[in-house]
N, C-alpha and C positions, 0 to 999 in steps of 0.2 A: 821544603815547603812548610815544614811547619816551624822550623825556626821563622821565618820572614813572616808567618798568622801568627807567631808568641810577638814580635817585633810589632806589626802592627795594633796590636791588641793594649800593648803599652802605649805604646806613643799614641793611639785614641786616650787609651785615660790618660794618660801626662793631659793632651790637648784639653778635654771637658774640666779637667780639675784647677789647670791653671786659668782658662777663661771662667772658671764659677768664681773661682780667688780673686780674680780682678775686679769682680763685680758682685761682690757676695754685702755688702752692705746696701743694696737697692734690687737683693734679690728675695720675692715674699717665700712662704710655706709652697705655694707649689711647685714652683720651681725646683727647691733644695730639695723636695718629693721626689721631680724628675732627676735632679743630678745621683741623686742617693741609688733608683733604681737604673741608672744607666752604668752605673759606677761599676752598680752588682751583678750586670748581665757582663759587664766584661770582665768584671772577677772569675763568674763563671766558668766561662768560656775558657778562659785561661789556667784556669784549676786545671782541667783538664792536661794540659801539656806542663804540666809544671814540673815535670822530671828533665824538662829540654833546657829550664831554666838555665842561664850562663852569669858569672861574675857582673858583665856589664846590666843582665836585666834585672840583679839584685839590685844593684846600685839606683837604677831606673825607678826600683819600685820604694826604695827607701825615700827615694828623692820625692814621688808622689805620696806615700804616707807622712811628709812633713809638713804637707797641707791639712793633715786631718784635723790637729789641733783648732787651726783656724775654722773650719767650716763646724766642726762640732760644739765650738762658743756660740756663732751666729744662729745654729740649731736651739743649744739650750738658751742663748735672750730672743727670742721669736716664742718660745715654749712655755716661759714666764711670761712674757707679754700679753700669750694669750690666758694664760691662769689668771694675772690680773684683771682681765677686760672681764673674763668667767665670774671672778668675784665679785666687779662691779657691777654687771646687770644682775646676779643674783641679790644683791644687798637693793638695787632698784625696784628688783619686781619684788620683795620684800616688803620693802615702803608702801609700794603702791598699792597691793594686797590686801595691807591693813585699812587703808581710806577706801577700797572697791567689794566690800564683801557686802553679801543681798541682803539685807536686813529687811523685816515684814516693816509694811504700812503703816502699822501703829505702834511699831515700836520706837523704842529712845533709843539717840546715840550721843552718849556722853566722850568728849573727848578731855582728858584732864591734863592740864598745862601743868609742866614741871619748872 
């Protein structure tokens, strides 16, 4: 029984890894969220019998950590994309900050052109 729950346990991630691979260029942040913790709940699981391990499920599991490369690019330009977007509305509410701040009634606001 528990070789055929190590066997399934692979061939689930083989499945979710190579369907994220296929379509991992039109998959956003929460998704890669979800593939990341379904990943780890079968890593889990399978931690556990990893003494039942066989030659063929090394092979299995080599062959799905050959994906990792590819999905942990798509992770880090998603991660920059958002640091960029972060540094642009910080430089926006920046700008706009300087032209919205409460100045009293009678005071002057001099703005000087460079």
């Amino acid at each position: 029984m528990g070789e055929s729950n190590l066997r399934s346990i692979l061939d689930e991630l083989r499945f979710i890894t190579e369907d994220a691979v296929s379509r991992l260029q039109v998959m956003d942040e929460e998704e890669l969220l979800q593939l990341a913790n379904q990943r780890q709940d079968l890593v889990d699981s399978f931690i556990t019998m990893k003494e039942k391990v066989t030659e063929a499920d090394r092979e299995q599991i080599a062959y799905i950590l050959s994906y990792d490369p590819v999905i942990v690019a798509r992770m880090e330009y998603l991660k920059q994309e958002a640091g960029n977007w972060l540094q642009r509305q910080g430089s926006i509410k920046q700008q706009h900050n300087a032209y919205q701040q409460n100045y009293a009634v009678d005071s002057w606001f001099i703005d000087h052109r460079k």
